[in-house]
N, C-alpha and C positions, 0 to 999 in steps of 0.2 A: 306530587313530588315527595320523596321518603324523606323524613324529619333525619337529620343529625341525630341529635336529643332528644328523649321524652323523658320525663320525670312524672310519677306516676305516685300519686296519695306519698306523698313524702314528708315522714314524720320526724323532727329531731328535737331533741329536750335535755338539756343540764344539770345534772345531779351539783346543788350546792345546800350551805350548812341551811338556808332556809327550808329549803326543799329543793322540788323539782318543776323550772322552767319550760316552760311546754313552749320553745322560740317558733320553731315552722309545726303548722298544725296542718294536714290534710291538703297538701299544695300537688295539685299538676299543674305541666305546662311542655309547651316542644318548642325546638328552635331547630328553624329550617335554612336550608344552604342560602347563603349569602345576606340573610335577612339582618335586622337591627333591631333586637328586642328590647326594649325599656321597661324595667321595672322601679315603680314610684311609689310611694307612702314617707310619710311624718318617721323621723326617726325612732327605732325602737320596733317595728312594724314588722323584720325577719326578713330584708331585703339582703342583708350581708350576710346572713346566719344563711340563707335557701343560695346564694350565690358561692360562698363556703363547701357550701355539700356537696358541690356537683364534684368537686374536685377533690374530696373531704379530707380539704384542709384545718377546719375546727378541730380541735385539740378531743381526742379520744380515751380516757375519760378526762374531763369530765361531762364531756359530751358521748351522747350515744343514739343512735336511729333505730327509732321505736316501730318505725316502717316505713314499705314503700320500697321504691325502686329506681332508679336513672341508668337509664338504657343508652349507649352512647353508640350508633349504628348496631344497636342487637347486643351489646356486651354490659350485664349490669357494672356498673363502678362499683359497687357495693360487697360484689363478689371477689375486685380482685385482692390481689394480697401484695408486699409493699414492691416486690421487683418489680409486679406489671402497672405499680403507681407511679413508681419511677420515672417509667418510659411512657406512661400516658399522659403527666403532668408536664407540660413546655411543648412538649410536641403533636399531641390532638385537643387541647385545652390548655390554655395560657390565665393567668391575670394579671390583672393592671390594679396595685393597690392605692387607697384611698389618699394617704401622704407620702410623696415624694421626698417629703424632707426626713421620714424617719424610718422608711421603706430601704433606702439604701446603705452599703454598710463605707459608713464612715473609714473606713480602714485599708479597701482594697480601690484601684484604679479603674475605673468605665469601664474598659475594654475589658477587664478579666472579669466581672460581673456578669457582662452581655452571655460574654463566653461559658461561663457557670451553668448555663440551658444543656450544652454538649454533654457536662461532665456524666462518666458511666457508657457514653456511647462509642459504638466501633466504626470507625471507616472514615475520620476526620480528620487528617494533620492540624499542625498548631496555624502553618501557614495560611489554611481553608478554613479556620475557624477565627482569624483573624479576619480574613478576606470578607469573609459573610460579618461579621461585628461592623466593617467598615461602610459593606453596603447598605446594611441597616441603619446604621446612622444618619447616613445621606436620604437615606428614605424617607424619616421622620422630620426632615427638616434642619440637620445640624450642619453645618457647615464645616473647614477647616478639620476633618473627622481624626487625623492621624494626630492632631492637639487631644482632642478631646478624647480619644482613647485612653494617653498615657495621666489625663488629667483625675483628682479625685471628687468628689460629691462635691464638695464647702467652695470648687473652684467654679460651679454650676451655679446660673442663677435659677427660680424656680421652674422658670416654662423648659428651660435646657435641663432640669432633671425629671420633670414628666414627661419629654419626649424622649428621655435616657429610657424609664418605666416601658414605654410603650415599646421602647428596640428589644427590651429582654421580652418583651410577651410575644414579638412578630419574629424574631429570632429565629423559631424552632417550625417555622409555617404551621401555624396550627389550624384547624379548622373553625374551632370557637375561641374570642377574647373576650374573658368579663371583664368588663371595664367597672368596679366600684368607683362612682363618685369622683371621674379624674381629674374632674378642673376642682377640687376644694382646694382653697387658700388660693386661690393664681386670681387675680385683676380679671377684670373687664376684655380686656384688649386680648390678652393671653388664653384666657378662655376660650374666644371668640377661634384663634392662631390652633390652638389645642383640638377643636371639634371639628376643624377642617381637616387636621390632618386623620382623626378614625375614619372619618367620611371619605375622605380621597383616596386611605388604604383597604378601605373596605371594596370598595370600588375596583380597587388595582389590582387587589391579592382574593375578590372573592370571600373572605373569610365574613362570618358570623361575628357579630357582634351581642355581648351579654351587655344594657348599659343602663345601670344601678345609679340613681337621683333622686332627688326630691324636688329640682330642678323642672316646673314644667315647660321652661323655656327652652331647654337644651332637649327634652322627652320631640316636643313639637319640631324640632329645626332637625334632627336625626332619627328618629327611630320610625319603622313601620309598620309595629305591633306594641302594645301597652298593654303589662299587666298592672293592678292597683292593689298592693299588699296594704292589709291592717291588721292589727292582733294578731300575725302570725299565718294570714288565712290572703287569699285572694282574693276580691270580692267585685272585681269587676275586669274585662280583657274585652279585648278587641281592635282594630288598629286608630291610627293614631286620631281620623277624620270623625268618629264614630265618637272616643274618647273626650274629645273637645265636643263638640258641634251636637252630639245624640246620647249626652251624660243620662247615666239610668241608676247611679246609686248615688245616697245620698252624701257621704263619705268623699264622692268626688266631687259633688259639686262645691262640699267644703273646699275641697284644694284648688277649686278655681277661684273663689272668690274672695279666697287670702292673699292672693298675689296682686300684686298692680300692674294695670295694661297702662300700654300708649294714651288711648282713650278715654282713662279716668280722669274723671273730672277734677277741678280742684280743690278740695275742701272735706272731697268722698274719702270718709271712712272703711279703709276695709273689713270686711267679717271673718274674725278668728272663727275657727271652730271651740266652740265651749268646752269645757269638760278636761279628762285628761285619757290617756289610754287604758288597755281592761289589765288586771292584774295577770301575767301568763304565768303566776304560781296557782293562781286557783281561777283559769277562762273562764269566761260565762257562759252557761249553759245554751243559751240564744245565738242570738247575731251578735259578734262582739262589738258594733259600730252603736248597739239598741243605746248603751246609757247617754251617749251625743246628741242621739238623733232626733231630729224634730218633730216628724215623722211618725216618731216609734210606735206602735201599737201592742198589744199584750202578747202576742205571739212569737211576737220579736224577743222579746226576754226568756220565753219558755222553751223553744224551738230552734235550731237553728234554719237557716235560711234554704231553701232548693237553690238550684242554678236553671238558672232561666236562660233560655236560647233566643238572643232575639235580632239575629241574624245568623250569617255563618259563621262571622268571625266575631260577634257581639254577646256575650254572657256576661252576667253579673246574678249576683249571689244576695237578692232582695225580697223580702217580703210582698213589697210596693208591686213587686210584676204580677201578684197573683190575682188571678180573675175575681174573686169578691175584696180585692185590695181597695180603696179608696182609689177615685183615678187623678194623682196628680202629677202638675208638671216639675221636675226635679230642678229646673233651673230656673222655674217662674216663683213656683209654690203652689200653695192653695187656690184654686179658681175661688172667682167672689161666693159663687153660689153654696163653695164648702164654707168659705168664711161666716160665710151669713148663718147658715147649717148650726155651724159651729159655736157662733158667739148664741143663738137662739136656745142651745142647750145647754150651754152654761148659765146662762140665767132661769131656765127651768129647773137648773139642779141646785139653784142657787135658791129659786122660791120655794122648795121642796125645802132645803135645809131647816131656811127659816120656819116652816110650818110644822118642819119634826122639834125643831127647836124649843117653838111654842107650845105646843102638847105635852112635852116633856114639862113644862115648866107648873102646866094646870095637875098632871099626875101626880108630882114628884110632890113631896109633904115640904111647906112651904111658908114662912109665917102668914100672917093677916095683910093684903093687898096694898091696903095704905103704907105699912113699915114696908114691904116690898119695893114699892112705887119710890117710897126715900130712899132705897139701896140703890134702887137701877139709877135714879135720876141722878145720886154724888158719882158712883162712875160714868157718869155719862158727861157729869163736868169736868171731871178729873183728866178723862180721855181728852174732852173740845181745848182745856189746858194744854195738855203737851203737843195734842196734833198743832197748836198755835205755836207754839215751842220751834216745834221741828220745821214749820214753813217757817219760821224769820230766820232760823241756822241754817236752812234751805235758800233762802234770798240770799244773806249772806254770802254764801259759794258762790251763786249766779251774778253777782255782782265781781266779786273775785273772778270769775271765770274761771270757774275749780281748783283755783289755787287753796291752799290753808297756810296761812303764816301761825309763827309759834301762838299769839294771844290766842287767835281763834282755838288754833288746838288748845291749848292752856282750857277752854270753855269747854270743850268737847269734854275732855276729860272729866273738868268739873261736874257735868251737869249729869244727874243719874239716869236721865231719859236716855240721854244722848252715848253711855258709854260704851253699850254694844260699838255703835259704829265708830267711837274713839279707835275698839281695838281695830275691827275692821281695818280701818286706815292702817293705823303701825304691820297689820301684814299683809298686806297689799300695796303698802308705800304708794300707791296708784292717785289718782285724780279723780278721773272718769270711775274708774272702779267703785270710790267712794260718792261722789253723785248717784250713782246707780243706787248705792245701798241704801241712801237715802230716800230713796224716792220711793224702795222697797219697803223699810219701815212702815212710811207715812200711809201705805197702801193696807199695810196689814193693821194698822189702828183704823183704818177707815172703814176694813171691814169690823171691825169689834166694835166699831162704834153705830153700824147697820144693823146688828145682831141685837144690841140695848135696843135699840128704838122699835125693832119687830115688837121685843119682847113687852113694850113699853104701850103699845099698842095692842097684844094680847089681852091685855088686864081691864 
């Protein structure tokens, strides 16, 4: 079947006062007759910026396309100039944008909106271009149409001006709609009203759907192909059974395990992904996912990733796939036998340390072993002091159950051991966050306190 679309190494980046924004880095992809394509990632990821392009809407300059190509049946977009935009924008590609509340113009009535797709073209009376506004309406689910015609936006509640959105995109029959994110802000219920009606016109009218979320609720109940944008880059596609069920990058199996199913238990914590996204003024040279990743290996920061084919319709853009990769499972982890692997070499790099430590200690010019022996043993009390410190301000919380009331912080403050994780707390205002830090401390004295006692036994 001949693709609609293909969009081919497509590059777009923003000249601003800091520099230059590198938003879509190196993106293909096709979207074929009738299908429902989903594309998903964390906000900031280039799903609206790559959705943008195709129609190249984004603002010119300060945006500009560094390369690449979007082929729309054989005809690059890229090439045309603004008359044959004109006539390709509403009528072989539509969109649906992201708020309905501030998408429409407060100023003018429904019906001349709708009708705003026609303006520039020949061979419509006003009659026939009302007539089509009306049966569009009906389409989407409005009722009473010739009210809502002459009505304006503020008289619309919100599901009635998303499915106003959706009459001006289907309007012009277009063969592809990108739907940006169209249930944001709408309820439960409305949402639910909302994704029935793309799905029943998709169905009706044949048309292509582009349909932009972070949603993988709404990705799973609609779409038939998934891409998974990050840093600007794709890194994983395939359709939607594959996507769920045969996760191959690690990036996504972050996004499944942030969300809450039916089936979660009660009391289960979800798992954020750590970290924050890569800088697109200066990408990273690697896999942009490497600094998250749990995964990550040295390659991953130096290299960027191949794409790996591992089906017909399953690629992802990972290290992990490669034949001398480590073989784990992305949605299990580690099998025990790495684990074990793993913790085995951590304490062989850990007996090594201490033995380089040691030597160092016999080489390096050093007083007389006795006044030695009285240095190492007062930090080694000093240390067993505050690690005692830090477990009773530790019981503390646990007792609290991670609360801090003002005295406690009042102490925190006070105490000189304890101030790092004072500030801690004040930016993180968190609970949990601050348990953690704590428990981080108490680990990093434990080790300097392993390190005296090597050295304590060198002598």
């Amino acid at each position: 079947m001949e693709n609609l679309l293909e969009v081919k190494n497509l590059q777009f980046s923003f000249r601003t006062y800091g520099g230059v924004v590198k938003a879509v880095r190196d993106v293909s992809f096709e979207v074929r007759p009738g299908e429902i394509l989903g594309i998903v990632g964390e906000s900031g990821c280039g799903k609206s910026v790559t959705s943008q392009c195709l129609m190249r809407l984004n603002p010119e300059p300060p945006g500009f396309f560094e390369g690449g190509e979007i082929l729309y049946k054989g005809k690059d977009v890229l090439k045309m100039n603004k008359k044959e935009l004109r006539q390709f924008r509403g009528k072989e590609i539509s969109y649906i944008f992201q708020d309905p509340m501030t998408s429409l113009n407060p100023t003018m009535r429904i019906g001349k909106q709708i009708e705003e797709v026609f303006v520039g073209r020949k061979g419509m009376s006003a009659a026939e271009k009302k007539a089509k506004a009306l049966e569009i309406l009906k389409m989407v689910g409005i009722s009473d149409g010739e009210r809502r015609y002459k009505q304006y936006p503020h008289e619309l509640s919100g599901g009635m001006k998303q499915r106003v959105m959706i009459a001006i995109a289907l309007v012009g029959s277009p063969s592809i709609v990108i739907a940006d994110e169209p249930t944001t802000s709408l309820d439960v219920t409305i949402e639910a009203q909302i994704l029935d009606v793309l799905k029943n016109l998709q169905k009706t009218l044949g048309t292509s759907i582009i349909l932009i979320t972070h949603d993988l609720g709404v990705i799973a109940k609609l779409c038939d192909r998934v891409l998974v944008m990050y840093g600007g880059k794709i890194v994983e596609r395939g359709s939607v059974d594959e996507i769920f069920y045969d996760t191959a990058h690690p990036y996504t199996k972050g996004l499944m395990h942030s969300i809450a199913k039916l089936d979660t238990a009660k009391g289960h914590k979800l798992q954020p992904i750590e970290g924050t996204p890569p800088d697109l003024f200066a990408p990273p040279k690697g896999c942009p996912f490497a600094a998250r990743c749990e995964y990550c290996m040295e390659i991953c920061k130096d290299m960027p990733p191949q794409t790996y084919e591992l089906s017909k319709e399953h690629e992802t853009c990972c290290w992990l796939q490669h034949e001398y990769a480590p073989k784990v499972d992305i949605m299990k982890g580690l099998t025990e036998a790495q684990k074990q692997e793993e913790e085995e070499n951590a304490a062989s790099n850990s007996k090594n340390q201490e033995s380089q430590q040691s030597s160092q200690i016999h080489t390096q010019e050093q007083p007389a072993s006795a006044e030695l022996y009285e240095q190492l043993e007062a930090q080694l009390r000093t240390l067993r002091a505050e690690s005692a410190k830090m477990q009773e301000e530790l019981q503390k919380i646990r007792d609290r159950r991670g609360s801090l009331d003002r005295r406690l912080y009042r102490e925190l403050l006070d105490s000189e051991v304890l101030g790092q994780i004072a500030a801690c707390y004040v930016e993180t205002q968190g609970k949990k966050e601050l348990y953690g830090v704590v428990r981080k401390f108490l680990e990093e004295h434990e080790e300097q306190c392993s390190g005296i006692r090597a050295e304590l036994r060198a002598i």
